[in-house]
FIGUMAR-940524 format. One record per residue (C-alpha): residue number from 1; residue in three letters; x, y, z. Coordinates in Angstrom, 1 decimal. Layout:
<nodes>
  num  residu      px      py      pz
  NUM     ALA       X       Y       Z
...
</nodes>
This chain:
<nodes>
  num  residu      px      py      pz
    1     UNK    -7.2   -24.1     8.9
    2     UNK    -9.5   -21.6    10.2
    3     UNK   -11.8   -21.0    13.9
    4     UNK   -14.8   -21.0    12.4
    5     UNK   -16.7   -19.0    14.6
    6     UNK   -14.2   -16.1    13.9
    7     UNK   -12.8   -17.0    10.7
    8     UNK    -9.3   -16.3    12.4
    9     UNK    -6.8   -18.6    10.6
   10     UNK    -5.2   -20.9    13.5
   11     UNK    -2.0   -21.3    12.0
   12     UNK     1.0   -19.3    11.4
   13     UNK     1.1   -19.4     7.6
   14     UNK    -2.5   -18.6     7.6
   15     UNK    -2.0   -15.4     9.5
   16     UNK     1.2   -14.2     7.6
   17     UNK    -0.6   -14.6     4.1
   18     UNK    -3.6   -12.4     5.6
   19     UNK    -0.9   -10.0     6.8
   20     UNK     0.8   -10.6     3.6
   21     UNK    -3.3    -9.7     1.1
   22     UNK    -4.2    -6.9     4.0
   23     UNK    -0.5    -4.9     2.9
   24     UNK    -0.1    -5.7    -0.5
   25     UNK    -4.3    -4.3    -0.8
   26     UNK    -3.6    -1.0     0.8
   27     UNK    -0.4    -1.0    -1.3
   28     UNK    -2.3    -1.5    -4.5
   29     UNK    -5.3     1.1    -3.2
   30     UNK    -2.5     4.0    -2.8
   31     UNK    -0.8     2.9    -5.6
   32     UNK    -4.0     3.4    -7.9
   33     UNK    -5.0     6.7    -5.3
   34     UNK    -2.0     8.2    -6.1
   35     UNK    -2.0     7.2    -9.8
   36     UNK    -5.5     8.7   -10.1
   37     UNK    -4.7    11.8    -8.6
   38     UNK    -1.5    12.6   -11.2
   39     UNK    -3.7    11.6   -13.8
   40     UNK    -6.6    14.3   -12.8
   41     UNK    -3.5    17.1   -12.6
   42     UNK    -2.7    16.2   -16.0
   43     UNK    -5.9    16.4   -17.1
   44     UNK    -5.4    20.1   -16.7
   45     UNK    -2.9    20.4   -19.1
   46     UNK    -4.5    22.7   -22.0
   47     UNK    -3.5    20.6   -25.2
   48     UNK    -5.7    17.7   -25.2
   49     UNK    -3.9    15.4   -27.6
   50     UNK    -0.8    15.7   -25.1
   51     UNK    -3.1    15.6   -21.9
   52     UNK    -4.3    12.1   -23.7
   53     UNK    -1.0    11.3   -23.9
   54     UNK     0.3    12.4   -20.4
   55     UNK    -3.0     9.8   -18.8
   56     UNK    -1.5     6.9   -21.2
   57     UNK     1.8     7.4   -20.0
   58     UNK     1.0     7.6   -16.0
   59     UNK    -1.7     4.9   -16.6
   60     UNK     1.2     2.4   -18.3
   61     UNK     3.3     3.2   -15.5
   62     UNK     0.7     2.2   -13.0
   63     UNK     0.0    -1.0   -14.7
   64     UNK     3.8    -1.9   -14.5
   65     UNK     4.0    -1.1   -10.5
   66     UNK     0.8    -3.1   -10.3
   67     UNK     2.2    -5.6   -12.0
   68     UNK     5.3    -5.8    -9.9
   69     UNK     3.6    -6.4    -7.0
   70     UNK     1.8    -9.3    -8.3
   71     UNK     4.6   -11.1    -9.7
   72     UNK     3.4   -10.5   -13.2
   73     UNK     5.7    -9.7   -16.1
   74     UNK     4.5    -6.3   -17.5
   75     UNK     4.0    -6.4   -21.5
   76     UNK     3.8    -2.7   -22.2
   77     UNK     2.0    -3.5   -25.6
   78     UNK    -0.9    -5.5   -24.2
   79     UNK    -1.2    -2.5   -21.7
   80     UNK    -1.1     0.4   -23.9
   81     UNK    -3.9    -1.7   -26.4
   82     UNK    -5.8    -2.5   -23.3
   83     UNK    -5.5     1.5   -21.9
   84     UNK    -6.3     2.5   -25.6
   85     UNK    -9.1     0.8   -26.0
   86     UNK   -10.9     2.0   -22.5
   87     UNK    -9.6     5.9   -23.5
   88     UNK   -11.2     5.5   -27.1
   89     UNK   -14.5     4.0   -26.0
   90     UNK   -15.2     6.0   -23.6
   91     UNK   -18.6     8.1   -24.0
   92     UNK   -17.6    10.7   -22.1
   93     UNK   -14.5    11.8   -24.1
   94     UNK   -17.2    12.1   -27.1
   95     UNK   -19.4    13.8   -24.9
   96     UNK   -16.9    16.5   -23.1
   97     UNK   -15.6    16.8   -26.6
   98     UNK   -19.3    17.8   -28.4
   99     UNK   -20.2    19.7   -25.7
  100     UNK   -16.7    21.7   -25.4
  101     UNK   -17.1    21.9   -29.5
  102     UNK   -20.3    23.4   -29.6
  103     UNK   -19.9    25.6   -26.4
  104     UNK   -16.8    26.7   -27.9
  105     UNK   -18.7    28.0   -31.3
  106     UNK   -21.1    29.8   -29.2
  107     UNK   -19.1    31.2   -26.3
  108     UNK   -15.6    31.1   -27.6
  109     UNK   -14.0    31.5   -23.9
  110     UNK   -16.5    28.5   -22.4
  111     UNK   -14.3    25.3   -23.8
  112     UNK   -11.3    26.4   -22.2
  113     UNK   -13.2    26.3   -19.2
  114     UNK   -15.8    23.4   -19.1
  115     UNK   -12.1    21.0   -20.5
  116     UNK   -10.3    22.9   -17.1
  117     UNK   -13.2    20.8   -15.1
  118     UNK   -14.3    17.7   -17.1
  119     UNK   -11.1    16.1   -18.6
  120     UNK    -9.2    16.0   -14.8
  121     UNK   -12.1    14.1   -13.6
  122     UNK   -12.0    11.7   -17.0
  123     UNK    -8.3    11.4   -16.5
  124     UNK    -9.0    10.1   -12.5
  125     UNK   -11.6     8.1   -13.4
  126     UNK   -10.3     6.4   -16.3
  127     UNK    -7.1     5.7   -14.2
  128     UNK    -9.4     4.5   -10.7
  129     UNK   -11.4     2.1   -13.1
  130     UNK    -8.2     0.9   -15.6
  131     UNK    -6.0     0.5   -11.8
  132     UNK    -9.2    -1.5   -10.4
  133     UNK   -10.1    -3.7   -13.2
  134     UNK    -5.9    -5.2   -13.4
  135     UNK    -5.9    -5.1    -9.4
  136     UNK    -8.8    -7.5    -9.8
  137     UNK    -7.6    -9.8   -12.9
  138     UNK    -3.7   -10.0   -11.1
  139     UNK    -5.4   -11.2    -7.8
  140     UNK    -8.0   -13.7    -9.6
  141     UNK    -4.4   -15.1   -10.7
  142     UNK    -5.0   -12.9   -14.5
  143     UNK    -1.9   -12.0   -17.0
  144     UNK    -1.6    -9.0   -19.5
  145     UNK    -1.4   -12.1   -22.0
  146     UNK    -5.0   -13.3   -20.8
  147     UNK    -6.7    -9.9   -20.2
  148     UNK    -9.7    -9.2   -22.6
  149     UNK   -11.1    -5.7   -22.3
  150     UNK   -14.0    -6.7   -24.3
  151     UNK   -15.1    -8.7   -21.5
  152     UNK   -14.8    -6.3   -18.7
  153     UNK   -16.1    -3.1   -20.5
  154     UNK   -19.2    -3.3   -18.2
  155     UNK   -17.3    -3.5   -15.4
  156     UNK   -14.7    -0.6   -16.7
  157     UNK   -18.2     1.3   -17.1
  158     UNK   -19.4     0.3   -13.4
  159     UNK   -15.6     1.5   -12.0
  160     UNK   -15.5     4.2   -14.2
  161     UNK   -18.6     6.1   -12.9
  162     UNK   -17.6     5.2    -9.0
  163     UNK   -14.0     6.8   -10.0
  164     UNK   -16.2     9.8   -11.1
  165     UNK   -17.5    10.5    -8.1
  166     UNK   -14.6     9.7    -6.2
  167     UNK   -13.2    12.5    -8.9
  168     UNK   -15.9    14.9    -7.9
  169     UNK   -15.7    14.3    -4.0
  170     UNK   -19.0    12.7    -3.5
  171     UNK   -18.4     9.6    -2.7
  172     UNK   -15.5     7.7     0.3
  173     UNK   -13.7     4.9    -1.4
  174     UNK   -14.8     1.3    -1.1
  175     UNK   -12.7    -0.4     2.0
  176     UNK   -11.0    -3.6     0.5
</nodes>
């Protein structure tokens, strides 16, 4: 039960399970921060097919802390399809990638750089959205078993872009 002016729960349970959200949501937050952040210094690793490989590995290993806080039993083949598929849909990898291509053909010494800047902001962003999208399904009571990515792509696009400019510093984090 609840004041309803205030929306102040009036009983002790009520209390400890806002105690109990308000923890395990700045828990979550840091956790996906922190993954986010590994997953941008990775990005600067100069062999992209093992950079790729470095953000699938850090991203699974956020998805199973993530889903240890929920409760939820972590099926490392559901994540790594459901990683997968956000990585290889992305536009921007096939965008960094023509433009690095084509740079590189004209100025030889340009990919290295313009990869240097634009795959650690893919690798945060892809982790912020990926962390964000399964923070969302656990809490709305999801499981890897009933997670669709073809159902949140829009969404993965929407979290995407705000992990982007997170990425690039222009932009505070939303308060949860």
């Amino acid at each position: 039960m609840t004041d309803t002016d205030t929306d102040i729960p009036t009983t002790l349970d009520g209390t400890l399970e806002n105690v109990k959200h308000k923890y395990r949501t700045t828990r979550v937050n840091k956790l996906v921060r922190n993954h986010s952040v590994l997953s941008a210094a990775m990005g600067v690793v100069p062999l992209p097919p093992l950079t790729m490989a470095l953000i699938l590995a850090n991203n699974l290993k956020m998805l199973h802390k993530l889903s240890s806080i929920y409760g939820v039993k972590f099926r490392k083949d559901v994540g790594k399809a459901a990683i997968s598929s956000f990585l290889g849909g992305c536009g921007t990898v096939s965008i960094s990638g023509r433009l690095i291509w084509g740079l590189s053909t004209a100025i030889p010494v340009a990919a290295p750089v313009i990869s240097i800047v634009t795959i650690p902001i893919f690798g945060a962003a892809t982790t912020y959205a990926i962390g964000h999208l399964f923070i969302q399904h656990f809490e709305s009571g999801g499981t890897f078993l009933s997670f669709d990515p073809e159902k949140v792509r829009g969404h993965y696009a929407e979290l995407f872009a705000e992990g982007e400019k997170l990425a690039e510093g222009e932009e505070e984090p939303a308060k949860a």
